[in-house]
C-alpha positions as CSV (number, residue, x, y, z in Angstrom):
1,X,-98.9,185.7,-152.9
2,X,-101.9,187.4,-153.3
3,X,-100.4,190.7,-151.4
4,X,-97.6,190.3,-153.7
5,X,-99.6,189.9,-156.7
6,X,-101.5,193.1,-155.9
7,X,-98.6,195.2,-155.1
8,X,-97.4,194.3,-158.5
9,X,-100.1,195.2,-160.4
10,X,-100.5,198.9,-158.3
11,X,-97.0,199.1,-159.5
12,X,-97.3,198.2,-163.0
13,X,-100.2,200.1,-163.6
14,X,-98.6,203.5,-162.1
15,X,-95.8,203.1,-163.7
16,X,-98.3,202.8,-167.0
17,X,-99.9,206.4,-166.3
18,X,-96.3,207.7,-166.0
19,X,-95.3,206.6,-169.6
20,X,-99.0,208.0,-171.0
21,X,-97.8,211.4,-169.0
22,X,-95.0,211.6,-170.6
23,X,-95.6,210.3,-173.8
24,X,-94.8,212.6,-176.5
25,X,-98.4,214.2,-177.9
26,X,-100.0,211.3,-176.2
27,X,-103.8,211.3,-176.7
28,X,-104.7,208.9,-173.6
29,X,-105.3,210.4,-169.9
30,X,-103.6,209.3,-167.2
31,X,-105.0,209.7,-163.5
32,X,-101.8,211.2,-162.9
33,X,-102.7,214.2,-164.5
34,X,-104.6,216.2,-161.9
35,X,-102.0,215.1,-159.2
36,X,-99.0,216.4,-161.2
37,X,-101.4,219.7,-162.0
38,X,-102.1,219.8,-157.7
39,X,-98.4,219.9,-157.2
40,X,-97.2,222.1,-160.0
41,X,-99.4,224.6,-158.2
42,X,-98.9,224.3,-154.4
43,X,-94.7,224.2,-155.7
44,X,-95.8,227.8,-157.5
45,X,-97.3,228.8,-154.1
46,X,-94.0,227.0,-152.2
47,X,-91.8,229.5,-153.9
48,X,-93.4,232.3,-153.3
49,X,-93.9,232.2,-149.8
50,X,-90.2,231.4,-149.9
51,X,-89.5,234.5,-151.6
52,X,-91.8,236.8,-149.8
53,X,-90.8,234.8,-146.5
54,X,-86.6,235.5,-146.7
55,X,-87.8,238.7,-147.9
56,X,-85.8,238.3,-150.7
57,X,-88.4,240.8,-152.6
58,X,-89.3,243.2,-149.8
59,X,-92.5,242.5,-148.7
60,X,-93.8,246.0,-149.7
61,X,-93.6,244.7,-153.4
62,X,-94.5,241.0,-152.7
63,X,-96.8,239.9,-149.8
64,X,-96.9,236.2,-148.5
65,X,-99.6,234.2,-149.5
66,X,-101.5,234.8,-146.7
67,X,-101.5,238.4,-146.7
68,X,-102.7,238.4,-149.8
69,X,-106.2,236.0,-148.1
70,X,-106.4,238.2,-145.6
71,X,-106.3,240.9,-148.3
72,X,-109.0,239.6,-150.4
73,X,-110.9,238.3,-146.7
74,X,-111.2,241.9,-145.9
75,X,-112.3,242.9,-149.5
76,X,-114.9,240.9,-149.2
77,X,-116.3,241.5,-146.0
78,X,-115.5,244.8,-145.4
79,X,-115.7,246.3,-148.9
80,X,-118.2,244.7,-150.7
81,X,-115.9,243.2,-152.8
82,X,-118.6,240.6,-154.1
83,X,-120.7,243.5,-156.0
84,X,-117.1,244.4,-158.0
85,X,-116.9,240.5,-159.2
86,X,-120.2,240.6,-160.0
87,X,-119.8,244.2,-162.0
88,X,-117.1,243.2,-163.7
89,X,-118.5,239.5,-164.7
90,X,-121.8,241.0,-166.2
91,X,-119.3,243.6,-167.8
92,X,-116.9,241.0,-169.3
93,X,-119.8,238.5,-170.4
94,X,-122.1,241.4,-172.3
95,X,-119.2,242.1,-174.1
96,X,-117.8,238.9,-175.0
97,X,-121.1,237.3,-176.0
98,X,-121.9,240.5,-177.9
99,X,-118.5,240.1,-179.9
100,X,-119.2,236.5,-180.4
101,X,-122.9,237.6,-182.0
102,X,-121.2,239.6,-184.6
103,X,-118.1,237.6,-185.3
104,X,-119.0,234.0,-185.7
105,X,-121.7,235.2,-188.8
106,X,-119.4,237.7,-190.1
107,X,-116.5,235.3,-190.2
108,X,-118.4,232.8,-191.9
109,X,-119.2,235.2,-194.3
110,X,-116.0,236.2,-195.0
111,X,-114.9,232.1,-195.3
112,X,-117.6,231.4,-197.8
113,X,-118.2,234.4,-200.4
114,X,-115.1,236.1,-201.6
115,X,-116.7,238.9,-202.2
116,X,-117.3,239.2,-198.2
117,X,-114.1,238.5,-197.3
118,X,-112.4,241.4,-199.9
119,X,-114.9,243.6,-198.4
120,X,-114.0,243.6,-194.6
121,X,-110.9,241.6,-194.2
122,X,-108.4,244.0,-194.3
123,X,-110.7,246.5,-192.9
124,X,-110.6,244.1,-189.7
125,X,-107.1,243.1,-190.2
126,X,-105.9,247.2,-190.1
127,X,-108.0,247.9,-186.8
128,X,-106.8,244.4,-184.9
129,X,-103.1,245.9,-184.8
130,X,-104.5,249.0,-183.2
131,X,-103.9,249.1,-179.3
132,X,-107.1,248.9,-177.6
133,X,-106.0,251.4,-174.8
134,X,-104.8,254.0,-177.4
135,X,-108.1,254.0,-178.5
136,X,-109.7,255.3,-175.0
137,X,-109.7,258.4,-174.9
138,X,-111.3,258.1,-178.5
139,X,-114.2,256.1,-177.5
140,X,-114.8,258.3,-174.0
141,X,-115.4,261.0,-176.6
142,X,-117.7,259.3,-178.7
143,X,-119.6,257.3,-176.0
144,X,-118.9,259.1,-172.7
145,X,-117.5,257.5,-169.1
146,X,-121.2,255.4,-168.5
147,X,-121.2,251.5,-169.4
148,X,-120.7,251.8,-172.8
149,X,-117.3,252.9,-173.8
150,X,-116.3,250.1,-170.6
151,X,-118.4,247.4,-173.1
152,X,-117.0,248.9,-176.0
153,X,-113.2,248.7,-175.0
154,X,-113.8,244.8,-173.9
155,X,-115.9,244.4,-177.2
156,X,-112.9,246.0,-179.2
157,X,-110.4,243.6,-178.0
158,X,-112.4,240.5,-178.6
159,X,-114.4,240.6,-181.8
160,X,-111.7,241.6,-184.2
161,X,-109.6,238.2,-183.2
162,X,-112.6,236.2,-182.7
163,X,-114.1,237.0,-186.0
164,X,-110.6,236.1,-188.3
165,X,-110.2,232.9,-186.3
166,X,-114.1,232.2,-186.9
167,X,-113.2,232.7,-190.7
168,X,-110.1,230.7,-190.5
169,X,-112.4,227.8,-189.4
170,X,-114.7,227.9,-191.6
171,X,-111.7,227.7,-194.8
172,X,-110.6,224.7,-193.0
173,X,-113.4,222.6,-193.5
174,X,-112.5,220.0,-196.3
175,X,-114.0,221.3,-200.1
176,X,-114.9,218.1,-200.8
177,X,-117.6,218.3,-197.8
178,X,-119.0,221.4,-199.7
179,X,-118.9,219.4,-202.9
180,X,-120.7,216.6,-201.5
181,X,-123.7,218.9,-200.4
182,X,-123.8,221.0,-203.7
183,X,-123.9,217.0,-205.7
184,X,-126.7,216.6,-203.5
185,X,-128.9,219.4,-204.4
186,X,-127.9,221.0,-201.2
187,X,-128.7,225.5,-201.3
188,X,-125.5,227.4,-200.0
189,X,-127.6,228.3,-196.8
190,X,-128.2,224.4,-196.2
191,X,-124.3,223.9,-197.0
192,X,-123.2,226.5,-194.3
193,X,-126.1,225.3,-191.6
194,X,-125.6,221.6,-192.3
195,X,-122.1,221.0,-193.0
196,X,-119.9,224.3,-192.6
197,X,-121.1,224.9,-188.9
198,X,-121.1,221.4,-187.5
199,X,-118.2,220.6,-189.3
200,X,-116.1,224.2,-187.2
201,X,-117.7,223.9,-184.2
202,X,-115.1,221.9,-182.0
203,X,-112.6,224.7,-183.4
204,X,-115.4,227.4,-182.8
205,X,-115.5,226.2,-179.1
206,X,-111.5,226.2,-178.2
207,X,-111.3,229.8,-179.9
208,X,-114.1,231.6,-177.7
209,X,-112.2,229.5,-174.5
210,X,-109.5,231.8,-176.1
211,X,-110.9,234.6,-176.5
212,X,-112.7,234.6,-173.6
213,X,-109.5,234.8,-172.2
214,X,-108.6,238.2,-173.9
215,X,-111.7,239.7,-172.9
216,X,-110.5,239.6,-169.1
217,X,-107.3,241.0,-170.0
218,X,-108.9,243.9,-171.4
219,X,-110.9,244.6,-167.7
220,X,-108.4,246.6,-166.3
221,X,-108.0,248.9,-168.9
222,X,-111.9,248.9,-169.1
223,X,-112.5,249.4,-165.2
224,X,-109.2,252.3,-164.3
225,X,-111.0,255.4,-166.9
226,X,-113.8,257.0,-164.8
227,X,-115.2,254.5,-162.6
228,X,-116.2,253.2,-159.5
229,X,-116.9,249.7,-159.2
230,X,-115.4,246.8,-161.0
231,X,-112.5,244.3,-160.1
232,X,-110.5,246.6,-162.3
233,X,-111.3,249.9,-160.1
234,X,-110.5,247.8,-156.9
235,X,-107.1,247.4,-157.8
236,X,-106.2,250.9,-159.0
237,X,-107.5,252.6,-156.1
238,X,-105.9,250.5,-154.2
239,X,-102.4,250.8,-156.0
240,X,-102.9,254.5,-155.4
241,X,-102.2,253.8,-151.5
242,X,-99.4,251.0,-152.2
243,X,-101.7,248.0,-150.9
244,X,-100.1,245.5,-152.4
245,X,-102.0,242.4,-151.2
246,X,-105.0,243.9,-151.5
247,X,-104.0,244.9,-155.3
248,X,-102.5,241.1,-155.7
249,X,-105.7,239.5,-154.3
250,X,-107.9,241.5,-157.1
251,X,-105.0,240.4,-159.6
252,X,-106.1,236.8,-158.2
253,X,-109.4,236.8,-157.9
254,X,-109.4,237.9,-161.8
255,X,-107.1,234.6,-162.5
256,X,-109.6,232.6,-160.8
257,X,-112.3,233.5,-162.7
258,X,-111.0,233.2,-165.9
259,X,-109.5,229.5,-164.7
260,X,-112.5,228.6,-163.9
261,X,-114.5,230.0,-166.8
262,X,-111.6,228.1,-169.1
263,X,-112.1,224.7,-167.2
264,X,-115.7,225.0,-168.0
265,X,-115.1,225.6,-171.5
266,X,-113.1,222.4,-171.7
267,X,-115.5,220.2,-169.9
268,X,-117.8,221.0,-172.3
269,X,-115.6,220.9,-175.1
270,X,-114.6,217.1,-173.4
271,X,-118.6,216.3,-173.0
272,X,-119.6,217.8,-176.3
273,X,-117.1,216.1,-178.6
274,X,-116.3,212.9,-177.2
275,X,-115.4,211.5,-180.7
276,X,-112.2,214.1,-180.9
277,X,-111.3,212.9,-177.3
């Protein structure tokens, strides 16, 4: 009986974590979660090894998966593939936190005083639709083929997103919060410190995870003008010899990093702001 009892209540309660998976919009977790995100990804990995394996896509053009560890094995040992990640992270991280020094004041600026927001909105809106490698060759003339014009490229296509999502924040955080403070004697510096801000931040948080993101797909472009180290430099040379699982394991190696940077942002988004969760 007991046996019986427990089997039934293992069943009852998978079957529970199924229906909170699949629950539409469901705001509960379900221990299920990270086994269903396990499989999705070995299944990804399943096909292409299938693919590459029935050479269904010559092999030229898609390596197995194990070519492409072998790939990024001899990258690192051989080719000090370590010092690129490295290059590319410090790169990627002075730009982005740069961009978010700017943005996050200048956005709430442009949320809170009208006059701010007529002033550089559509200045910021015209130069956002500009493409970021168009503007290259412009900024190698201005800055050279050193470190800067690599930041400035990254810093380019981050800040201009980052700072109109920062402002569109900011606007949605209820008037009548902003009300409150000015009935209670509140200054508007003590309105944006103590009820603006706080109130934004959870948003704040899930758009630098975001723009973090775009930040790393700007690396390539960054890394392929006039240099010689950097993720990005990896993989061009190496496409100039047809390498391809040496030019897939960069291509990797940059996914992993930004999977990892994003799983940190969400666990301390998840850790931060229990009270959303």
């Amino acid at each position: 009986r007991f046996s019986n009892l427990r089997f039934s209540m293992q069943f009852y309660l998978g079957a529970m974590n199924v229906r909170v998976l699949i629950k539409f919009r469901s705001r509960d977790r379900s221990p299920l979660e990270g086994l269903v995100s396990l499989l999705s990804v070995l299944g990804a990995i399943a096909i292409w090894q299938a693919i590459a394996y029935f050479e269904w896509v010559p092999r030229q053009f898609l390596p197995t998966p194990l070519s492409v560890l072998e790939a990024l094995h001899h990258l690192l040992t051989q080719q000090a593939f370590l010092t690129d990640i490295w290059v590319s992270m410090r790169r990627v991280w002075e730009a982005f936190l740069l961009a978010a020094i700017a943005a996050i004041p200048l956005g709430i600026l442009m949320s809170t005083y009208r006059l701010g927001g007529a002033i550089f909105e559509p200045i910021i809106d015209f130069i956002r639709y500009l493409p970021i490698p168009a503007l290259v060759p412009l900024l190698i003339i201005w800055l050279g083929v050193g470190e800067a014009s690599k930041i400035a490229i990254l810093w380019m296509g981050t800040f201009f997103q980052l700072v109109l999502l920062v402002a569109d924040d900011a606007r949605r955080v209820p008037r009548e919060y902003v009300e409150i403070g000015f009935t209670l004697g509140a200054t508007p510096l003590e309105i944006i410190r103590d009820i603006i801000i706080p109130a934004m931040l959870p948003n704040l948080i899930d758009n630098l995870r975001i723009t973090l993101g775009w930040c790393w797909t700007y690396l390539i472009v960054a890394e392929i003008v006039a240099s010689n180290s950097g993720i990005g430099h990896v993989i061009w040379s190496m496409r100039r010899f047809v390498r391809t699982p040496e030019v897939m394991a960069g291509i990797l190696t940059v996914g992993v990093i930004g999977l990892l940077s994003d799983q940190a942002f969400r666990l301390g988004h998840r850790l931060y702001f229990r009270y959303l969760n």
